[in-house]
C-alpha positions as CSV (number, residue, x, y, z in Angstrom):
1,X,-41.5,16.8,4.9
2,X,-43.5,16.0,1.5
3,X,-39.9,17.0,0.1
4,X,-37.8,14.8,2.3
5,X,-40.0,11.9,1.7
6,X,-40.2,12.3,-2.4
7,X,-36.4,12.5,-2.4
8,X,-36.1,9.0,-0.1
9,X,-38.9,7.3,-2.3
10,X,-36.8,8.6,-5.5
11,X,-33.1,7.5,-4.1
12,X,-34.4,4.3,-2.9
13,X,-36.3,4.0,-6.0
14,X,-32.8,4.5,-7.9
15,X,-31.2,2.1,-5.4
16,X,-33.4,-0.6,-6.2
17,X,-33.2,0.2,-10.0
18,X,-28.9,-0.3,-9.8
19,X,-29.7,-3.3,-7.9
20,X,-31.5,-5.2,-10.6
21,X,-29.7,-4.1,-13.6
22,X,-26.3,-5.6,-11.3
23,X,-28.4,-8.8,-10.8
24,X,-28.9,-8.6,-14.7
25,X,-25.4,-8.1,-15.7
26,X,-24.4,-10.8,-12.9
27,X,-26.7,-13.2,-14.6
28,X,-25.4,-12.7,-18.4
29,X,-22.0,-12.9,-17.1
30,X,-22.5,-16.1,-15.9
31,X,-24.3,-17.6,-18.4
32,X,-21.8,-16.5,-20.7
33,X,-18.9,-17.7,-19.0
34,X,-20.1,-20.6,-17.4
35,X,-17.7,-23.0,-15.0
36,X,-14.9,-24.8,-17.1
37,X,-14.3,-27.8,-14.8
38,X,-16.1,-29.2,-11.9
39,X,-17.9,-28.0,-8.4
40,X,-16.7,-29.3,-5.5
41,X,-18.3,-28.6,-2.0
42,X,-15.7,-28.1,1.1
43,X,-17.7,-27.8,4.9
44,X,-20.2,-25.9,2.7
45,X,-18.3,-24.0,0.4
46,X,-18.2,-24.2,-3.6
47,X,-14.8,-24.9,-5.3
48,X,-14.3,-24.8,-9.0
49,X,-11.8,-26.7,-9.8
50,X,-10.4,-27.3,-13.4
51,X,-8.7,-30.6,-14.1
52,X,-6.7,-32.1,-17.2
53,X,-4.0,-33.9,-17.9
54,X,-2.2,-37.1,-16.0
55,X,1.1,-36.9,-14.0
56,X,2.5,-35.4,-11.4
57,X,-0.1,-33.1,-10.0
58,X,0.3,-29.8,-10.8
59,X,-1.7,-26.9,-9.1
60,X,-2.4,-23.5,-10.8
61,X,-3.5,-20.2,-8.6
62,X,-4.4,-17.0,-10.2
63,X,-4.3,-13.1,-9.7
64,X,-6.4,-10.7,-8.1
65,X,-9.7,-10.3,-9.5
66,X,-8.7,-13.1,-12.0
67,X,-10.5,-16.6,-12.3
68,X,-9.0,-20.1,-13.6
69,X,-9.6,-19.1,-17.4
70,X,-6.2,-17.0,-16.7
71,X,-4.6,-20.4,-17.2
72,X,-7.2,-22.5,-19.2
73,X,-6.8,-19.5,-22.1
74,X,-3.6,-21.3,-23.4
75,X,-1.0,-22.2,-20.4
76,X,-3.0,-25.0,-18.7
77,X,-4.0,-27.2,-21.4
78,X,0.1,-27.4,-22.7
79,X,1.1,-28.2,-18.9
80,X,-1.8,-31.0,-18.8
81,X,0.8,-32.7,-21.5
82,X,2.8,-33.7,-18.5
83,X,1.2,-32.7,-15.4
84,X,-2.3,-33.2,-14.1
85,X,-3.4,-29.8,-13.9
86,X,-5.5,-28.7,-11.2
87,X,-6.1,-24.8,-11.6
88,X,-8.9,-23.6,-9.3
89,X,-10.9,-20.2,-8.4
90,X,-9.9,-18.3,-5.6
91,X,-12.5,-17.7,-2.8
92,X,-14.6,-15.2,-3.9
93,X,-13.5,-15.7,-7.9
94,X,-14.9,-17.2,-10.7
95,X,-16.9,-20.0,-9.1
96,X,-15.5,-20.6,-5.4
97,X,-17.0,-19.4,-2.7
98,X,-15.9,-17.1,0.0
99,X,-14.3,-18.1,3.1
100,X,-17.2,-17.9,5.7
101,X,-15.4,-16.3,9.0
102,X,-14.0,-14.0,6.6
103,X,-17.3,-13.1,4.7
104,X,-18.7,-12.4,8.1
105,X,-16.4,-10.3,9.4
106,X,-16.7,-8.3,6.0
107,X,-12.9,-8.9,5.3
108,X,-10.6,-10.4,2.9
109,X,-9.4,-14.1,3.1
110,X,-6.2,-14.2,4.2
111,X,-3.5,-16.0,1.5
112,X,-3.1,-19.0,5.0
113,X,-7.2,-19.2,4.8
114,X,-7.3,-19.3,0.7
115,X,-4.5,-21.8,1.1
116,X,-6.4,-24.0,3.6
117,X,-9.9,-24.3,1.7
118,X,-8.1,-25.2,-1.6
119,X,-5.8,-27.5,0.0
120,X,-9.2,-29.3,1.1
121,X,-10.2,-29.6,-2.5
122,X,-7.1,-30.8,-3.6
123,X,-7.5,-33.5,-1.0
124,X,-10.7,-34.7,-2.3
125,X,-9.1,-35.0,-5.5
126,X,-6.9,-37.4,-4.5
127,X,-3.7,-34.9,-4.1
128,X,-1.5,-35.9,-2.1
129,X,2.0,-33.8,-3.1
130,X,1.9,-30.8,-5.6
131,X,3.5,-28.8,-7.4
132,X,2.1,-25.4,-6.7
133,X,2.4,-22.4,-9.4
134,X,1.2,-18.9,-8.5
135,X,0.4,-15.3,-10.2
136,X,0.1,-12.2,-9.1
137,X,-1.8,-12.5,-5.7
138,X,-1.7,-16.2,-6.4
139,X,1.9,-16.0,-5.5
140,X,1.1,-15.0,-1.7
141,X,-1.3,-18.1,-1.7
142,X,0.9,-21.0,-3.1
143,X,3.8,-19.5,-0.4
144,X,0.8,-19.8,2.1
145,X,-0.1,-23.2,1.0
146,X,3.8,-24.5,1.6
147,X,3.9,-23.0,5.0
148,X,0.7,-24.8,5.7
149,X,1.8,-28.1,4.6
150,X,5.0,-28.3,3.3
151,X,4.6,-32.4,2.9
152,X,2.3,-31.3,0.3
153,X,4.3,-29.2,-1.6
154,X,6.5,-30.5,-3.4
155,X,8.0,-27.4,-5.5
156,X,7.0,-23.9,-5.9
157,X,6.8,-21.9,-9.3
158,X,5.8,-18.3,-8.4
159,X,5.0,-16.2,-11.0
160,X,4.8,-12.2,-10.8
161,X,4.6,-13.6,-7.4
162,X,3.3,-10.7,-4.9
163,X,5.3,-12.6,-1.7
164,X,7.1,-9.7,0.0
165,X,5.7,-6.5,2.0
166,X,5.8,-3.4,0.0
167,X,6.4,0.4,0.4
168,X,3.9,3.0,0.0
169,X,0.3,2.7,0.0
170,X,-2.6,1.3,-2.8
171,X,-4.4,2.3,-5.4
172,X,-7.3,4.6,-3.7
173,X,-10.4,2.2,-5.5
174,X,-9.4,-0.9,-3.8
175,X,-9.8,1.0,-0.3
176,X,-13.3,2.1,-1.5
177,X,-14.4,-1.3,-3.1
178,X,-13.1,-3.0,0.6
179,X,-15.6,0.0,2.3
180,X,-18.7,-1.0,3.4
181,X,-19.9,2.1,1.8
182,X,-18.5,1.4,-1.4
183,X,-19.6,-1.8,-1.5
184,X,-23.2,-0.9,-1.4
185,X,-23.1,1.9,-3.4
186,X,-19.7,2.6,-6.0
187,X,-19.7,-1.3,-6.6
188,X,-23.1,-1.8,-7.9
189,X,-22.9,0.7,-10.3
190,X,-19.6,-0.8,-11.6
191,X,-21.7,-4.1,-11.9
192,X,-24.6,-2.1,-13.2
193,X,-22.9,0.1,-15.6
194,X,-19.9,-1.2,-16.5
195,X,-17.5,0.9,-18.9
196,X,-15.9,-0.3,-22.3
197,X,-13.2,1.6,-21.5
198,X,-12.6,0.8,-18.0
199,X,-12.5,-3.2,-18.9
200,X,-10.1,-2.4,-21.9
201,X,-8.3,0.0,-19.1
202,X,-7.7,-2.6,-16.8
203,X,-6.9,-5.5,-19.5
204,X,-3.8,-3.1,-20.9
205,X,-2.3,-2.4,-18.0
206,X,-2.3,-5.5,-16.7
207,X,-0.1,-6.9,-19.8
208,X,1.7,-4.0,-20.7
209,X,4.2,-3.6,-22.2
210,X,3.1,-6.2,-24.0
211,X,-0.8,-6.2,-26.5
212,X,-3.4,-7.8,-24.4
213,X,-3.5,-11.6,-26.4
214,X,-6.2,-12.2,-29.8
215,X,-8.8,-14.0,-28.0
216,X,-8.2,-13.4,-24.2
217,X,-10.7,-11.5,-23.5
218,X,-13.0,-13.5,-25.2
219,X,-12.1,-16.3,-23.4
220,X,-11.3,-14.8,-19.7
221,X,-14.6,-12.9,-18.5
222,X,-13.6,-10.0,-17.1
223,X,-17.5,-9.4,-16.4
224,X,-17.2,-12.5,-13.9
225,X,-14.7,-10.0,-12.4
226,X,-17.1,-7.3,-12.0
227,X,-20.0,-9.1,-10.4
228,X,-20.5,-7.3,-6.7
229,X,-19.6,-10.0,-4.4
230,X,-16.1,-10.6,-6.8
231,X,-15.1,-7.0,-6.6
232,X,-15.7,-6.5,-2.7
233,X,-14.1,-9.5,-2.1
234,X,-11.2,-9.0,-4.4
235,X,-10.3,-5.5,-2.7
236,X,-10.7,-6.7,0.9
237,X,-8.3,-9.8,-0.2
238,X,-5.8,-7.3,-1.7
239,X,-6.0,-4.2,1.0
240,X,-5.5,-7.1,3.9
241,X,-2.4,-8.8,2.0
242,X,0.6,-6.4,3.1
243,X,0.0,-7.4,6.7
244,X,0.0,-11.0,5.9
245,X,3.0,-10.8,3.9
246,X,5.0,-9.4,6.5
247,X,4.1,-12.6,8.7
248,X,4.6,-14.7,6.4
249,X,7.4,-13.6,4.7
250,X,9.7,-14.3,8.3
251,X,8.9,-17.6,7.6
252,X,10.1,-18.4,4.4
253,X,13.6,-19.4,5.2
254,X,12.0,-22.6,6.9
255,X,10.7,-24.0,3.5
256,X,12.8,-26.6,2.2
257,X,11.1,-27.5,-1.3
258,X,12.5,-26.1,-4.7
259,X,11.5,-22.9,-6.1
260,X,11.4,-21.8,-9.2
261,X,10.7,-18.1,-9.7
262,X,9.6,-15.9,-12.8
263,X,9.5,-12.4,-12.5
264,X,9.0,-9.6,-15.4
265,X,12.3,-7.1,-15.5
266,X,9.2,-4.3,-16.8
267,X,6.8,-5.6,-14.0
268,X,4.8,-1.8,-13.0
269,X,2.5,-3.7,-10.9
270,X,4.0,-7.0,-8.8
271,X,7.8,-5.0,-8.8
272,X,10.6,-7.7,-8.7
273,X,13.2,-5.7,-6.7
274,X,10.8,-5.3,-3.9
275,X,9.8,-8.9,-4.4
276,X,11.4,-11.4,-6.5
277,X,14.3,-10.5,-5.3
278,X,14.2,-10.4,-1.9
279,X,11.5,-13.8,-2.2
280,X,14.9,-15.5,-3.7
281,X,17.1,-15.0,-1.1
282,X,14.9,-16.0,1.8
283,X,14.2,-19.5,-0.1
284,X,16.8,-21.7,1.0
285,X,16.7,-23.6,-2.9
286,X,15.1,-20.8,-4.9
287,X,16.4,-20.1,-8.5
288,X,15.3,-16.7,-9.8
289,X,14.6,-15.8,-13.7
290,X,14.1,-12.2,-14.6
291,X,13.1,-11.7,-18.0
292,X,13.8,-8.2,-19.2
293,X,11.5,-7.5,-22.0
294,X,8.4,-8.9,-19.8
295,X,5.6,-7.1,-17.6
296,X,3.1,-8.7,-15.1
297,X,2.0,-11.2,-17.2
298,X,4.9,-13.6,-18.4
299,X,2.7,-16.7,-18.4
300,X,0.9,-15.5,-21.6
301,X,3.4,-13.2,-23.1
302,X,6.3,-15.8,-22.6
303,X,5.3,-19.5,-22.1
304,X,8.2,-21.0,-22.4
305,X,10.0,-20.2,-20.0
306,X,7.2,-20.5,-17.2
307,X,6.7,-24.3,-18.9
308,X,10.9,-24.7,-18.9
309,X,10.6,-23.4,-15.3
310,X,8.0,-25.8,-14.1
311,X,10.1,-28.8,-16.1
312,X,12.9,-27.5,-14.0
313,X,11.4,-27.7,-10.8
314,X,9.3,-31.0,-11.3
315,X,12.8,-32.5,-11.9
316,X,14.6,-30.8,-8.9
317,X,11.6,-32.0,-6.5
318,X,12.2,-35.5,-8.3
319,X,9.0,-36.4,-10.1
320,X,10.4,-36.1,-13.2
């Protein structure tokens, strides 16, 4: 019994020792990468929101596990030139808060529930018809935030857009991360203890085959990324997504704004045959741009055409 109880006090001890080092790391992070724009509170809920520019109004939604400073890095502050550029944090990224019927239930917001709390900051901003551009997972949202209100949305740029249901199943970590289980005990010690060479890992892939931009990381905080509540909340939002995608996707045909989509050719994460494609023929006025020599990240590794692509679509919805 005198064993038993030693190894409890020890475990626990080492519990509580992970704990605080993840509160440390949580805290630097933070501090070091401290909101860009402004906080706005929805029915309780914190929104950053990151605004520039004058224009038409021109919303930005980023990636999974991602945070505004995707955009503010370089792409943002050239669309303020002619937009009013409103990129915000996903629930449960960077600053924004989670969605509190999902945080309950211990699951993901769905891209409709993201959709619906950042269509209630955009309000209180005084936005009353967007333009709506999304990456990566931020694709699934700005598609969910035209079905919600399509009077508000007045073109669509999706970028690396993950829109469509997929084959085959996920990468093993985000089923853990999701787990209760691996939430209380794998995330910490990601928090806790996290690896150079996991972080430079996960940077290169993301914008192969392309370098990973001079200064990005400096400038992104990928450690905001790997706070607790940001990790379990980014893997719930990404192993609930398929099954929202396939409602959502029979729905598509009904959405009558322009669309302007962007899609890598070399694309190993967000494929564009299984999405692009298919995401440009349900679109009743979609035009589709495959660029060959691009991967997942075209908005940094080729600007222009995701700022030629917005031009396009601000003057097909007329507000240009």
């Amino acid at each position: 019994m005198l064993e038993l109880a030693t190894a409890a006090a020890l475990t626990g001890g080492a519990v509580l020792g992970v704990d605080r080092l993840a509160t440390r790391a949580e805290t630097q992070a933070e501090a070091e990468f401290p909101p860009e724009g402004r906080i706005l509170t929805i029915d309780g809920v914190k929104v950053h929101a990151w605004v520039q520019g004058s224009g038409p109004d021109l919303v930005l939604l980023h990636g999974a596990g991602g945070n505004l400073r995707d955009f503010t890095f370089a792409l943002a502050p050239r669309l303020a030139r002619d937009f009013r550029v409103i990129a915000f944090d996903r629930p449960g990224h960077g600053f924004t808060g989670r969605v509190p019927e999902a945080a309950k239930a211990s699951r993901g917001e769905s891209p409709r529930e993201q959709a619906r709390l950042l269509q209630a900051a955009a309000r209180q901003l005084g936005v009353t018809r967007a333009l709506v551009l999304g990456q990566s997972f931020g694709g699934a949202v700005a598609m969910a935030w035209a079905l919600e209100d399509p009077a508000m949305t007045a073109g669509l740029v999706i970028v690396s857009g993950a829109t469509m249901p997929w084959p085959g199943k996920l990468k093993p970590s985000y089923h853990v991360n999701a787990s209760r289980a691996g939430a209380t005990t794998l995330v910490p010690l990601l928090t806790a203890f996290p690896p150079q060479s996991l972080m430079d890992q996960i940077l290169s892939g993301i914008f192969a085959p392309a370098p990973v931009p001079q200064g990005f990381t400096a400038h992104f905080g990928l450690p905001l990324s790997l706070r607790r509540t940001t990790m379990v909340a980014n893997a719930r939002q990404v192993t609930g997504l398929k099954e929202h995608v396939i409602a959502m996707s029979g729905q598509y045909g009904t959405l009558q704004m322009p669309a302007e989509l962007i899609h890598g050719a070399l694309d190993t994460i967000v494929l564009p045959d299984i999405h692009a494609e298919p995401l440009s023929t349900l679109l009743p006025d979609a035009r589709l741009t495959l660029l060959d020599d691009a991967g997942h990240m075209p908005h940094h590794t080729h600007p222009e055409a995701v700022l030629d692509a917005v031009a396009r679509v601000a003057e097909r919805a007329g507000l240009r």
